[in-house]
C-alpha positions in Angstrom: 40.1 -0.8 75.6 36.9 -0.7 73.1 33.4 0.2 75.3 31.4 -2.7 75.3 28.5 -2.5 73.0 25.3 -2.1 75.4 23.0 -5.2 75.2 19.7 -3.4 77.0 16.9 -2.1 75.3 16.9 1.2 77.5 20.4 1.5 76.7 20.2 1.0 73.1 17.1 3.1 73.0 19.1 5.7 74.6 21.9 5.5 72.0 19.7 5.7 68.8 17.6 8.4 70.7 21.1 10.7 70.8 22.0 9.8 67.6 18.8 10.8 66.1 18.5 14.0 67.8 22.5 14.6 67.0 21.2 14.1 63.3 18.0 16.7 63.8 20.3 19.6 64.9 22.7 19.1 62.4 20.2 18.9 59.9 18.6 22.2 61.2 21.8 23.7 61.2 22.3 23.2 57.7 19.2 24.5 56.7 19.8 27.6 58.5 23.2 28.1 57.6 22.1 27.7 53.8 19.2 30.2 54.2 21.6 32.7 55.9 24.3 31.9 53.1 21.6 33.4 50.5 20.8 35.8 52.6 24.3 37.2 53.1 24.2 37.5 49.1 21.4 39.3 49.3 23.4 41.6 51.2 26.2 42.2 49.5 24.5 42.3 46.2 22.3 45.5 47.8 25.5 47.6 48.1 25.7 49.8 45.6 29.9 49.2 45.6 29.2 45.5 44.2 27.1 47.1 41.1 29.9 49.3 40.4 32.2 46.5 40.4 30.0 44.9 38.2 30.0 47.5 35.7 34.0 48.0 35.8 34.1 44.2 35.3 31.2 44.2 32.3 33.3 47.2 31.0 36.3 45.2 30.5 34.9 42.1 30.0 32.7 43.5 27.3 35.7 44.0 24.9 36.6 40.3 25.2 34.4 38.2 23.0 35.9 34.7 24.1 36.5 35.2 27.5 32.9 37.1 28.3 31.6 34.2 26.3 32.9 31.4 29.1 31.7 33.8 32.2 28.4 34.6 30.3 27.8 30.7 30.6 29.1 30.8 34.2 26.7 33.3 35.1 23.8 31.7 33.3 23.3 28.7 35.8 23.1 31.4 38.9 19.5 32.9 40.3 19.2 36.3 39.5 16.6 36.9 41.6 18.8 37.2 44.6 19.8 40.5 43.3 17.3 43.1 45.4 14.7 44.2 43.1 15.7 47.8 43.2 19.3 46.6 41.9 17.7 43.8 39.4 17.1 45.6 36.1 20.5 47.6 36.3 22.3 44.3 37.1 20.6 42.1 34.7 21.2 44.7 31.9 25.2 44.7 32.5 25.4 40.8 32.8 23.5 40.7 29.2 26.5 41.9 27.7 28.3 39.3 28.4 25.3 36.6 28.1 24.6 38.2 24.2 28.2 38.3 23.2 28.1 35.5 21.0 29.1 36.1 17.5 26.3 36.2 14.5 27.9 34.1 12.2 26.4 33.1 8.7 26.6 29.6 7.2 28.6 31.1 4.3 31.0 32.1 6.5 31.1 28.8 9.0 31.8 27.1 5.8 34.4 28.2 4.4 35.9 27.5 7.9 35.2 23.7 7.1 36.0 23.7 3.6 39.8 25.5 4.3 40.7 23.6 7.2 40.0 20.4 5.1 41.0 21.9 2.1 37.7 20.3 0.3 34.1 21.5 -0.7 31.4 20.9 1.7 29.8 18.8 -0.7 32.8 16.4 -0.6 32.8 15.6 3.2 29.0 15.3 3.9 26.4 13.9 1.9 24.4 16.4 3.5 25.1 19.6 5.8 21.7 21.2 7.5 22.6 25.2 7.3 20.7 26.4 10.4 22.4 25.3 13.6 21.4 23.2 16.1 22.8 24.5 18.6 25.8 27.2 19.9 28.3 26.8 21.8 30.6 29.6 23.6 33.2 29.5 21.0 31.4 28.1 18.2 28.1 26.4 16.0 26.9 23.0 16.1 25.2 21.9 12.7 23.6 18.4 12.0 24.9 16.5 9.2 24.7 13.3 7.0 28.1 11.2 6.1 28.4 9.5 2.7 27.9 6.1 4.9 24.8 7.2 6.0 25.7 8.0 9.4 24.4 11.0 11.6 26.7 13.2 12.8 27.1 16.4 14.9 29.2 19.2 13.2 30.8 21.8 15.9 33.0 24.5 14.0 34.9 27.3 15.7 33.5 31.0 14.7 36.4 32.4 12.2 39.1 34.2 14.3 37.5 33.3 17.8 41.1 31.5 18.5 42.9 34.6 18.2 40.0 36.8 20.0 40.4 34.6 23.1 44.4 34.8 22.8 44.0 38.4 22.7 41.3 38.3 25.5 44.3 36.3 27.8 46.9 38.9 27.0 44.8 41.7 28.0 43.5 39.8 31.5 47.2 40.4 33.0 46.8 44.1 31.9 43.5 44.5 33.4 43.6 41.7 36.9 43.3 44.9 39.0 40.1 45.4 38.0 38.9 42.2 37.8 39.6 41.4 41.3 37.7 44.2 42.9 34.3 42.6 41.3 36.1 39.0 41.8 38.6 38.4 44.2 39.6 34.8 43.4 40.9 36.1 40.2 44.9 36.0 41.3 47.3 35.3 39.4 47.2 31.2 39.7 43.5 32.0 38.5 44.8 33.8 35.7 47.1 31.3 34.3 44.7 28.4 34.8 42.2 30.3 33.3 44.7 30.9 30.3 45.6 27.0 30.0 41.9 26.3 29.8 40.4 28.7 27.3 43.0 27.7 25.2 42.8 24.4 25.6 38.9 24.8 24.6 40.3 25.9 20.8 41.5 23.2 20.2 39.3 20.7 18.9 41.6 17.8 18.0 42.8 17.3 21.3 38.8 18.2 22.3 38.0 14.8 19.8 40.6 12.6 21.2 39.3 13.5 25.3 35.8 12.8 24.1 36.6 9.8 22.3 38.3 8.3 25.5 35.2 9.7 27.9 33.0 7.9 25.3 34.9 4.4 25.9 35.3 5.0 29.6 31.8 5.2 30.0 31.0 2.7 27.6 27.5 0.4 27.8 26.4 2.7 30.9 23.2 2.5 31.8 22.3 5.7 32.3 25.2 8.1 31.2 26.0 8.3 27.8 29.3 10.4 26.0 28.2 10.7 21.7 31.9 9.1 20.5 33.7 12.2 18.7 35.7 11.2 15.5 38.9 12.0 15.7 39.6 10.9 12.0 37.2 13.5 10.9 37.9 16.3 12.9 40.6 18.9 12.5 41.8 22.2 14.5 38.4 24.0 14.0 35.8 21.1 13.0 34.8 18.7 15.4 32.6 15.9 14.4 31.0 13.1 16.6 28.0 11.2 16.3 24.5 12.5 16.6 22.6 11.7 19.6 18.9 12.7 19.5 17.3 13.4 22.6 15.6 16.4 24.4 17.1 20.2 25.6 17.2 21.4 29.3 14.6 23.5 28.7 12.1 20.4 27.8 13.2 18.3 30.6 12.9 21.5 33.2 8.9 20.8 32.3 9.6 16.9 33.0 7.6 15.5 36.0 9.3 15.9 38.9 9.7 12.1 40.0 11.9 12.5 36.1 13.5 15.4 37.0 15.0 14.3 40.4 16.3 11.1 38.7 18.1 13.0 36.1 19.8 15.3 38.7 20.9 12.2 40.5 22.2 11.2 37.1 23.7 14.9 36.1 25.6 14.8 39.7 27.2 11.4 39.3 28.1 12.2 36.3 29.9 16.0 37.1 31.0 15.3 40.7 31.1 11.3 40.9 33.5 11.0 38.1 36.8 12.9 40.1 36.2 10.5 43.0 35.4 6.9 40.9 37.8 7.9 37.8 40.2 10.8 39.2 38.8 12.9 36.3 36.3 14.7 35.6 34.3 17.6 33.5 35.0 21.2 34.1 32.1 22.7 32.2 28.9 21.4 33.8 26.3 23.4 31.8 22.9 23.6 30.8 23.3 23.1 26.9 25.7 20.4 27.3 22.9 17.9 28.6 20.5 16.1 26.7 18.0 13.2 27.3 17.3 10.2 25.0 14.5 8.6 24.5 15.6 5.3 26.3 16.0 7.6 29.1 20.0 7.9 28.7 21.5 11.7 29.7 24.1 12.0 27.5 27.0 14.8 28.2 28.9 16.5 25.6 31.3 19.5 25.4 34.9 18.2 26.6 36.8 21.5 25.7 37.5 21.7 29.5 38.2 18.3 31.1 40.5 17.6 34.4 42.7 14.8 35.1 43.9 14.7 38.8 46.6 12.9 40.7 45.6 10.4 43.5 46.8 12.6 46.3 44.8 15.5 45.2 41.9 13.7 45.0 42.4 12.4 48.6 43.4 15.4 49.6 39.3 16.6 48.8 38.3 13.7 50.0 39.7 13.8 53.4 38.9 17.7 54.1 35.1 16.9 52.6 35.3 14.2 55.8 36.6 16.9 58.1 34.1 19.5 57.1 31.4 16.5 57.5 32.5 15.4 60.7 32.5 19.0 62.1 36.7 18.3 62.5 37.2 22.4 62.3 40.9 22.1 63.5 41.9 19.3 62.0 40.8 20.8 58.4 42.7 23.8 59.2 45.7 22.2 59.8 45.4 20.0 56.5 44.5 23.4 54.6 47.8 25.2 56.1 50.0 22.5 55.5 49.0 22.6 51.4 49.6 25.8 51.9 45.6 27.0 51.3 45.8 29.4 53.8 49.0 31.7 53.8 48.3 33.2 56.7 47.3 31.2 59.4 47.6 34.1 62.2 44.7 35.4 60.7 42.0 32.4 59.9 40.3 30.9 62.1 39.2 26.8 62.4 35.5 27.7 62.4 36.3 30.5 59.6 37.8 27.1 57.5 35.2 25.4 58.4 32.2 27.7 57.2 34.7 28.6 53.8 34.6 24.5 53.1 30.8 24.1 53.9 29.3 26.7 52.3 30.8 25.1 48.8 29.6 21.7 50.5 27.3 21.7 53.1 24.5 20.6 50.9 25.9 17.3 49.9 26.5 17.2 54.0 22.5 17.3 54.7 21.2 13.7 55.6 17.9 14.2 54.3 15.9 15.3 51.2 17.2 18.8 50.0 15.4 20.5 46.6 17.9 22.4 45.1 16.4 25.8 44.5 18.5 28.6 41.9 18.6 31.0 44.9 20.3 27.8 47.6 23.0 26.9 44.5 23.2 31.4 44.0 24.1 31.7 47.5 26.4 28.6 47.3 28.3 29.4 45.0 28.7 33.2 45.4 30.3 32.6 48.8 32.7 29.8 47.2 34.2 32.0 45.1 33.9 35.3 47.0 34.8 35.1 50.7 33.6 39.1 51.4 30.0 38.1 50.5 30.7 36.3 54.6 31.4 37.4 58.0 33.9 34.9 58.0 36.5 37.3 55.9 39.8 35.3 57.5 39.2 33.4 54.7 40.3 36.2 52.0 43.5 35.2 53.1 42.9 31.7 51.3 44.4 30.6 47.7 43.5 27.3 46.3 45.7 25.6 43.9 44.5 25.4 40.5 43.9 21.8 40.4 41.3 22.2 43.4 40.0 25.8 42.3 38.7 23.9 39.0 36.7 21.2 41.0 35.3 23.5 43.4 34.3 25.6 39.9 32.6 22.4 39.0 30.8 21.5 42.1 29.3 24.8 42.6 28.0 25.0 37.9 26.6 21.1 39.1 24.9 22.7 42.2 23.7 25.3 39.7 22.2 23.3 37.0 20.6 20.9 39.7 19.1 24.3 41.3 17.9 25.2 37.5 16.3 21.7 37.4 15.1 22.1 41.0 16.0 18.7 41.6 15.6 16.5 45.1 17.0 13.7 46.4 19.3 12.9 49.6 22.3 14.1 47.6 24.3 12.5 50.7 23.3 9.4 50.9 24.8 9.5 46.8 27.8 11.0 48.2 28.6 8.6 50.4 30.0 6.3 48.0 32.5 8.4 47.3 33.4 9.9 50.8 33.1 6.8 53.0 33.3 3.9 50.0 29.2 3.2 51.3 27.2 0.7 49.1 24.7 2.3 47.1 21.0 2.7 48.2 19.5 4.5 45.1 18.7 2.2 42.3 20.8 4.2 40.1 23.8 3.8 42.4 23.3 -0.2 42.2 23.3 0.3 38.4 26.3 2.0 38.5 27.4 -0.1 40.7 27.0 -3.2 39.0 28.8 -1.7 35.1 31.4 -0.8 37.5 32.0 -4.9 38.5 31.5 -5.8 35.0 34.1 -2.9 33.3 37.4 -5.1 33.1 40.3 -3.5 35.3 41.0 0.3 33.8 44.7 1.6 34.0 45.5 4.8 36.1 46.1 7.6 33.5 47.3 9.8 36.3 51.3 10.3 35.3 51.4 12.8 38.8 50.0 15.4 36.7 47.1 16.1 34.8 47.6 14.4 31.2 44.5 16.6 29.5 43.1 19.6 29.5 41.4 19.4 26.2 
């Protein structure tokens, strides 16, 4: 039989006065737990055995253009800071290599990469084709450009011989996974294949044109999130053209107000996290350069080389462990995490071992108040996500996530990393509760959203039981 529901004010009083205080402690907890997460980086990025790893990994890495390319722009969104300042110069100068790696391509050569997958001059496709690049992406160039209709457009072409670089890179990974996993021990052999299906799946821009085109109807009339529509007609293997949206870099809205700032962080984390929970898909590659702000205040998104369709169950499957690891529900999210066969080797992890593993990826959507993501809090974060030695808790070694759930933690932990580069605030919680407990909004950007969702007509399920795109 239900407790009755107490009718006094002392009673009541009493209730609230538990549930408030219950809410304090947690929130305390949190706070410390995230400081100590940072500071356990700290730690393990002192040893001098993690720098050598490092290096072996820079060393091999270093020979692979497309594939130190992607973890260049991993690596970009993280705090190097947390690295101790006796370590900091050494470390910094090996992860250059990889940031740097980007081919120096001249617009002679970009092209004739144009002009022979079309099989046409320049002159015949654009009315006009800017030479200098506005931008670069990990595999290729962006250049504005003018069709004959009059239309702006945004050019991305693939640097010449980059698809068989990163091929080559893939082949070589197996060869070299040894190596790779004493400087990152998620890479196993699930990573490696995943990994594989991805960077491949980033070269190749028609099937790139045809996701963004479909992202660009799904999100259609938004109020606050905008996809630039690719054009599939236009495009080919190696060009990809879509239209020009003109609005500001990261870099200028980093110096926004921060009022500005928090709003579009609220907007940037609907956008890369709300999207597996309200659409069951969602974009791999949150990243600095792939943001820009309009003038009418629109973010839009672009870059959909990497882009994640899940099934239903797996999506519930996050959802309910996100509700375990909120609810403090250690055994119970043990049990769900050996029966999907997470944990191999449940002898040797612990409930509160799961438990910390799930919340230090999490724990910061978790916190019921205001949180400012700082680059050292999303550092810590996401070093301990993917490297369970950086933490006592070292049961959880024994975990392997499936590749369908290793790619949305990769994403939650690059959004927690561009928010931390933005140094956004809000009550990230309060957002996710939407998607965790089905809450009504309470931002005015969640009403917005909100309300285009009521107005969008009814949207069929593209989940087959597999993922239908990578591109």
């Amino acid at each position: 039989m239900s407790k009755e529901v107490p009718t006094s004010r002392l009673a009541r009083g009493t209730k609230l006065g538990v549930a408030v205080a219950g809410n304090v402690l947690r929130a305390q907890k949190t706070r410390r737990s995230m400081r100590g997460r940072s500071e356990e980086v700290r730690k393990r990025l002192a040893e001098e055995s993690t720098i050598r790893a490092t290096e072996q990994m820079v060393l091999v890495l270093g020979t692979m253009k497309g594939v130190a390319m992607k973890l260049g722009q991993i690596l970009s969104v993280l705090d190097l800071d947390i690295v101790p300042p006796e370590h900091r110069e050494r470390f910094q100068h090996r992860l250059a290599v990889l940031r740097d790696s980007a081919p120096k391509v001249s617009f002679e050569t970009m092209r004739e990469v144009v002009e022979e997958d079309f099989g046409r001059p320049l002159e015949e496709l654009f009315a006009e084709f800017e030479s200098e690049p506005i931008a670069a992406a990990s595999i290729g160039q962006v250049y504005r450009a003018r069709l004959h209709d009059g239309r702006t457009v945004a050019v991305k072409v693939q640097y010449p011989g980059i698809d068989a670089a990163v091929r080559s890179d893939l082949k070589n990974l197996a060869m070299f996974r040894r190596i790779l996993a004493t400087a990152m021990p998620w890479v196993t052999p699930a990573v490696l294949d995943e990994l594989r299906l991805h960077l491949e799946s980033e070269l190749d821009y028609v099937a790139e044109a045809a996701t963004q085109r479909q992202i660009a109807e799904l999100y259609a009339d938004h109020p606050f999130i905008v996809v630039p529509p690719s054009m599939p007609e236009l495009s080919s293997q190696h060009v990809l053209v879509s239209e020009y949206f003109p609005g500001r870099g990261f870099e200028q809205i980093r110096e926004l107000p921060e009022a500005e700032r928090n709003r579009i962080g609220e907007i940037i984390y609907r956008f890369y996290v709300g999207s597996l929970y309200s659409f069951g898909e969602f974009c791999g590659d949150p990243h600095p350069g792939n943001i820009l702000l309009g003038e009418d205040g629109r973010v839009a998104f672009l870059d959909f080389g990497l882009y994640n369709r899940m099934r239903p169950d797996d999506v519930e499957f996050e959802l309910v462990c996100i509700r375990a690891a909120a609810d403090d529900q250690a055994e119970e999210l043990r049990r769900l995490m050996i029966e999907r066969g997470i944990i191999d080797s449940p002898d040797e992890v612990t409930a509160e071992e799961c438990l910390e593993y799930c919340l230090s990826a999490i724990e910061w959507a978790l916190l019921d108040e205001d949180l400012t993501i700082t680059p050292e809090l999303a550092s810590g974060a996401a070093v301990l996500a993917i490297d369970p030695r950086a933490t006592e808790y070292a049961g959880m070694k024994q975990q392997s996530l499936p590749p369908e759930h290793l790619f949305s933690r990769r994403a939650d932990f690059m959004t927690f990393g561009v928010l931390g580069q933005l140094q956004a605030t809000n009550n990230w919680h309060l957002i996710a509760r939407e998607w965790i407990y089905g809450d009504a909004p309470v931002t005015d950007l969640g009403k917005e959203h909100q309300a285009w969702l009521a107005r969008r007509p009814a949207r069929k399920k593209t989940s087959t039981g597999k993922r239908r795109s990578r591109a």
